[in-house]
ChimeraX commands (.cxc) that place a marker at each C-alpha (Angstrom):
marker #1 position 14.34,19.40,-54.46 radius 0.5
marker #1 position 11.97,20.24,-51.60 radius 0.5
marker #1 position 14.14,18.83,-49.21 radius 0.5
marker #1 position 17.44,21.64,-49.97 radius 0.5
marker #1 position 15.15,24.18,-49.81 radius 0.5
marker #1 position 13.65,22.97,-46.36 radius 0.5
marker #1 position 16.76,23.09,-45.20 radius 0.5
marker #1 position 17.97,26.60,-46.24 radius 0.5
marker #1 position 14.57,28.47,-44.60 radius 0.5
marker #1 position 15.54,26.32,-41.40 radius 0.5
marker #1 position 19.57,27.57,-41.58 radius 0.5
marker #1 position 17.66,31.23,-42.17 radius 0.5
marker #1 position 15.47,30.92,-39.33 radius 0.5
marker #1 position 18.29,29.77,-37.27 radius 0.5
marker #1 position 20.63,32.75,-37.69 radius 0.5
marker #1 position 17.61,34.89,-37.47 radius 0.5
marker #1 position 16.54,33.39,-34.14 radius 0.5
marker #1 position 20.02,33.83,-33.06 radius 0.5
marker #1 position 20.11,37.50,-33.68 radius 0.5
marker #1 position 16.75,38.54,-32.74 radius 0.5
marker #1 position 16.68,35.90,-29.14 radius 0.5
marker #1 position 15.12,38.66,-27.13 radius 0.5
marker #1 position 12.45,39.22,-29.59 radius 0.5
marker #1 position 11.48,35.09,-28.97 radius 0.5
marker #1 position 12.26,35.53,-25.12 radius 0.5
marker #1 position 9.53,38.24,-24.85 radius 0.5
marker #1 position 6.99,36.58,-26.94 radius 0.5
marker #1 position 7.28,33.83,-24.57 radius 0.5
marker #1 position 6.67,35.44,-21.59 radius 0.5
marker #1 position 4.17,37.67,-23.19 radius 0.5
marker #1 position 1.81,34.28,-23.95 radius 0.5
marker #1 position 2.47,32.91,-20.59 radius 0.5
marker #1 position 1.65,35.95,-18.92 radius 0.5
marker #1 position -1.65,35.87,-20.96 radius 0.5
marker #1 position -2.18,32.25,-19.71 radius 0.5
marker #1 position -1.78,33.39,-16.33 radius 0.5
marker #1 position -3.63,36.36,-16.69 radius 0.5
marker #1 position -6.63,34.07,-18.24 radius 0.5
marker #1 position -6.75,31.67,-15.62 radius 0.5
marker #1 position -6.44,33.72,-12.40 radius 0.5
marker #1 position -8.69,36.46,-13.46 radius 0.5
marker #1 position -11.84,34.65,-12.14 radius 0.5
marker #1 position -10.87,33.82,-8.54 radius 0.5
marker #1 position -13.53,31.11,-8.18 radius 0.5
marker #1 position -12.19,29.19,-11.15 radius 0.5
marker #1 position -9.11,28.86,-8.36 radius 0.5
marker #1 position -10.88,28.43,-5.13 radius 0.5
marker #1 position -12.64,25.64,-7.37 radius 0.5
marker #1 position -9.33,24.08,-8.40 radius 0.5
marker #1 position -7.72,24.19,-4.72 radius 0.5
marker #1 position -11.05,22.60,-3.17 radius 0.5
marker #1 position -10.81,20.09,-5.79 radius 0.5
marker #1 position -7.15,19.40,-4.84 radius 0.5
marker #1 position -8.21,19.38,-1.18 radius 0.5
marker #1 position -10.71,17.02,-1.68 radius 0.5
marker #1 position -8.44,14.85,-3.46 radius 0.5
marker #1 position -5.66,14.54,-1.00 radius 0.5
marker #1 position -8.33,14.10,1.95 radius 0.5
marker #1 position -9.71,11.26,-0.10 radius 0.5
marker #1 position -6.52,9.74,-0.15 radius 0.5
marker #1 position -5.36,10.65,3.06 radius 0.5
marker #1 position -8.58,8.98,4.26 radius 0.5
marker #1 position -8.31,5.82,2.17 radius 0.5
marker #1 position -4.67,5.37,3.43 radius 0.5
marker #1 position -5.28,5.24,7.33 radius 0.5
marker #1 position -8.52,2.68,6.64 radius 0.5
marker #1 position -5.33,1.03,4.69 radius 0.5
marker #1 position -3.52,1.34,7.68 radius 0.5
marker #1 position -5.81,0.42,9.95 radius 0.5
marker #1 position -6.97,-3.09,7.99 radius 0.5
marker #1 position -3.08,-4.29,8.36 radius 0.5
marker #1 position -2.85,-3.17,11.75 radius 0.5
marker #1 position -6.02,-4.76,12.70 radius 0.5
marker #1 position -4.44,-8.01,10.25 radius 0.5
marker #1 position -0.89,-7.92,11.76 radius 0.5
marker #1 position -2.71,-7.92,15.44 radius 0.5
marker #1 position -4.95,-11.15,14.65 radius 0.5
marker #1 position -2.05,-12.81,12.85 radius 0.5
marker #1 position 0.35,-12.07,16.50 radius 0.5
marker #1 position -2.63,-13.36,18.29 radius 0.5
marker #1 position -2.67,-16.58,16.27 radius 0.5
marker #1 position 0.95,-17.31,16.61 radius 0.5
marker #1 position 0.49,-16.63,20.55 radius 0.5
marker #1 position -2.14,-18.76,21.02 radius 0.5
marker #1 position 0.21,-21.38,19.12 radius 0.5
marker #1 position 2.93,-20.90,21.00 radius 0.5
marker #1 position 0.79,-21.22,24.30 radius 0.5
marker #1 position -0.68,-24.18,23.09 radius 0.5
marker #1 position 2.58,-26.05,21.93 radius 0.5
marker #1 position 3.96,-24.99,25.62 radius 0.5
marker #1 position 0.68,-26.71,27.51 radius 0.5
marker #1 position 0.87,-29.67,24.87 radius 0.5
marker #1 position 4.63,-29.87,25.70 radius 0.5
marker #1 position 3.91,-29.89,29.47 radius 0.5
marker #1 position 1.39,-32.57,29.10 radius 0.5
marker #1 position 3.45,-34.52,27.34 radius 0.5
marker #1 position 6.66,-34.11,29.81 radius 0.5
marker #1 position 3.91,-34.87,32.96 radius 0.5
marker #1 position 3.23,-38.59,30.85 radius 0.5
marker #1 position 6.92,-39.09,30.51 radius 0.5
marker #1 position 6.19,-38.64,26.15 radius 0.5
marker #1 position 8.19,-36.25,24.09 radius 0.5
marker #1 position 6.54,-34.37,21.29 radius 0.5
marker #1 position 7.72,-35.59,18.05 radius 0.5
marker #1 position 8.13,-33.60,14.56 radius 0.5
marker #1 position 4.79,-35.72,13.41 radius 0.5
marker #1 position 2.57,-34.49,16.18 radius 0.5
marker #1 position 4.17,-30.84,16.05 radius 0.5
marker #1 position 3.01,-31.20,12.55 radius 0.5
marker #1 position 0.06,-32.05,13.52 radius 0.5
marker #1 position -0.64,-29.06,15.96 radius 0.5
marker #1 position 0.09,-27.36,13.82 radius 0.5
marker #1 position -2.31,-27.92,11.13 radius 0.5
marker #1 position -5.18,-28.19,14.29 radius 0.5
marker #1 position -4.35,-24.42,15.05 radius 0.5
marker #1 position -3.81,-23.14,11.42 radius 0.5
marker #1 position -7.56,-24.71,10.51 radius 0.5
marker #1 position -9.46,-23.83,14.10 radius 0.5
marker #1 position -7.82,-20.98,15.12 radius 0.5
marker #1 position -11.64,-19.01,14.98 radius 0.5
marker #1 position -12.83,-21.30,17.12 radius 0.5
marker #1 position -11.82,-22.25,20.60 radius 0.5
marker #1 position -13.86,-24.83,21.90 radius 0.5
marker #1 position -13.32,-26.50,18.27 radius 0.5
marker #1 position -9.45,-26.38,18.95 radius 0.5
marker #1 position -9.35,-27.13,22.46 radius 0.5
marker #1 position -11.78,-30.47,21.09 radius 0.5
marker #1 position -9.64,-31.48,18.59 radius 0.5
marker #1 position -6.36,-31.16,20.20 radius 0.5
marker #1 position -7.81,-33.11,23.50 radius 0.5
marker #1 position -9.02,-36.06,20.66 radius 0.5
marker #1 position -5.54,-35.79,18.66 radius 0.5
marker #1 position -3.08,-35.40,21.41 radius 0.5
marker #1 position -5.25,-37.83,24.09 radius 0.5
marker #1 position -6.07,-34.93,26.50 radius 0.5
marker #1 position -8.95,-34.79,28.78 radius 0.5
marker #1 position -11.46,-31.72,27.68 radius 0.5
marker #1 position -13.84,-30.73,29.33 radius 0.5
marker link #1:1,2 radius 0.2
marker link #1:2,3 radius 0.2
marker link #1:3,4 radius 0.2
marker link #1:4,5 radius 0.2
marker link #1:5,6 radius 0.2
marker link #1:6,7 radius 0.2
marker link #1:7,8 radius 0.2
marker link #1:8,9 radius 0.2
marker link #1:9,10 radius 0.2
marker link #1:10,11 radius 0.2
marker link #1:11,12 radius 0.2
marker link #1:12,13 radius 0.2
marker link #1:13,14 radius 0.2
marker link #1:14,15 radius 0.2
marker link #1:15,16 radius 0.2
marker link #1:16,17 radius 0.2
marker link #1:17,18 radius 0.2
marker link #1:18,19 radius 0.2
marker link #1:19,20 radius 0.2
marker link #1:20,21 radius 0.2
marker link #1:21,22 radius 0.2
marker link #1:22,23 radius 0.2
marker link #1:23,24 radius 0.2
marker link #1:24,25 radius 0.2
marker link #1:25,26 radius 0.2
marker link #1:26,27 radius 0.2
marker link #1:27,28 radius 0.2
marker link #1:28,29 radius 0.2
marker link #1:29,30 radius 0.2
marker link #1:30,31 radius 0.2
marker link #1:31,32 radius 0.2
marker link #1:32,33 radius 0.2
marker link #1:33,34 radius 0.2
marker link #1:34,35 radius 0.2
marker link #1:35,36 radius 0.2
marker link #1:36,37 radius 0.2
marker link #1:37,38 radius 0.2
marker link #1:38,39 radius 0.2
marker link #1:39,40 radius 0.2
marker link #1:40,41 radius 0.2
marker link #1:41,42 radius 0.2
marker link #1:42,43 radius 0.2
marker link #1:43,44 radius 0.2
marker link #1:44,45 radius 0.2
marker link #1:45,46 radius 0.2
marker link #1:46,47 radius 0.2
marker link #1:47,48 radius 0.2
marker link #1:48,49 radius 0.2
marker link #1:49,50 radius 0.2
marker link #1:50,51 radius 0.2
marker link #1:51,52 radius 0.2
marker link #1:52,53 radius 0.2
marker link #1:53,54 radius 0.2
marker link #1:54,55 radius 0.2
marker link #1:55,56 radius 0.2
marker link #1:56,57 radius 0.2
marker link #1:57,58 radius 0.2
marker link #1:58,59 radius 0.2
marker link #1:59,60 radius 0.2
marker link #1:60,61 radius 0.2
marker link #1:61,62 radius 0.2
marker link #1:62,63 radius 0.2
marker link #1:63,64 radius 0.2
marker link #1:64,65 radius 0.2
marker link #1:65,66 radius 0.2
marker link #1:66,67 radius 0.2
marker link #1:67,68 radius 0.2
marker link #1:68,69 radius 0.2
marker link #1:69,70 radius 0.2
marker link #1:70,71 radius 0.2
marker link #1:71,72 radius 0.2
marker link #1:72,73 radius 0.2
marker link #1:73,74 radius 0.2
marker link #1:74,75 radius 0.2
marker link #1:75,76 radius 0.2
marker link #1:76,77 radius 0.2
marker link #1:77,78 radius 0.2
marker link #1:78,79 radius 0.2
marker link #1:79,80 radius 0.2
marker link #1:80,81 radius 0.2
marker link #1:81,82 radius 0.2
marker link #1:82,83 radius 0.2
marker link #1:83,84 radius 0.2
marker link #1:84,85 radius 0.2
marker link #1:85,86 radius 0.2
marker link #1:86,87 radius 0.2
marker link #1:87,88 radius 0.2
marker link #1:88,89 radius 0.2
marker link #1:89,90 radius 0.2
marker link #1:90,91 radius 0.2
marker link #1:91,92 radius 0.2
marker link #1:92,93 radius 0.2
marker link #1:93,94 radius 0.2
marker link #1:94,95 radius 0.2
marker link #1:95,96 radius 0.2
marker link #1:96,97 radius 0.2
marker link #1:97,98 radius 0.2
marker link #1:98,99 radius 0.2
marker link #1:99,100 radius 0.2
marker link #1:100,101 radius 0.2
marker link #1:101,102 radius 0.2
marker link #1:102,103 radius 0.2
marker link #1:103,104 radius 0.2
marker link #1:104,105 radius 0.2
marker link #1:105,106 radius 0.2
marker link #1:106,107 radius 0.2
marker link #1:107,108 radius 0.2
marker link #1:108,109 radius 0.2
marker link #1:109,110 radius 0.2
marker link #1:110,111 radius 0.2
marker link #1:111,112 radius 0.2
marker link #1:112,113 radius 0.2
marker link #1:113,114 radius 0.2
marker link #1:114,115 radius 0.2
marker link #1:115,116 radius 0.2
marker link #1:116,117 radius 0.2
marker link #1:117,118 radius 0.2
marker link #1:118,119 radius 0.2
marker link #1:119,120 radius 0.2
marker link #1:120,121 radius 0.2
marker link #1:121,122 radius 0.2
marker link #1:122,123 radius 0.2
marker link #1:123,124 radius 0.2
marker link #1:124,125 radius 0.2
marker link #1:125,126 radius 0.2
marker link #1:126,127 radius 0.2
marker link #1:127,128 radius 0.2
marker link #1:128,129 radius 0.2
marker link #1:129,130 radius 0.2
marker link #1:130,131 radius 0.2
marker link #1:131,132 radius 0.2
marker link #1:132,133 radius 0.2
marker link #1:133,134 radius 0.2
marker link #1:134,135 radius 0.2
marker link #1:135,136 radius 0.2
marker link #1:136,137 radius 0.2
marker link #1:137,138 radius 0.2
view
């Protein structure tokens, strides 16, 4: 039974809405020009809001260029790793071509793991390449 009569006071409001629009229109902009009214009436409340936006977007600006910077700064040392690689694959090459020996897939694998794990240190690398590859050091 409640259900019917739900649904007659919604029909009613519906073809009242309909004919009186405007009336609902200027209500609307009545209340949000009271919410607007309320908020920008104390003008520190805003300065307080827009600092606390600044703030905001100059943390984050801030956090992503120390972002930026870290992969930069990662992108450089991981270029300077695969350099140094190459360069020493080319000198181990040369060595090898001077003794008349080619470098095989076993020893390349083999550099390569002595670079990957002492690519920090350089007298460590140059060491263990000179004892892996029989090359005088030092």
């Amino acid at each position: 039974m409640a259900w019917p009569t739900a649904k007659l006071v919604i029909k009613k409001a519906w073809l009242w809405a309909k004919k009186f629009w405007w009336i609902i229109v200027l209500g609307l902009c009545l209340i949000i020009a009271i919410l607007v009214w309320l908020v920008t009436r104390n003008g520190a409340f805003i300065a307080t809001l827009l600092d606390v936006l600044d703030s905001k977007r100059e943390a984050h600006d801030a956090e992503m260029d120390t972002l930026t910077r870290i992969h930069d700064t990662e992108v450089a040392e991981k270029n300077a790793r695969l350099r140094t690689h190459l360069d020493r694959m080319a000198e181990l090459e040369e060595e090898f071509a001077k003794r008349g020996e080619t470098l095989d897939k076993e020893k390349e694998a083999e550099l390569k793991r002595i670079v990957d794990e002492s690519y920090n240190d350089p007298e460590k690398l140059a060491r263990e390449l000179a004892e892996a590859f029989g090359i005088e050091y030092g």
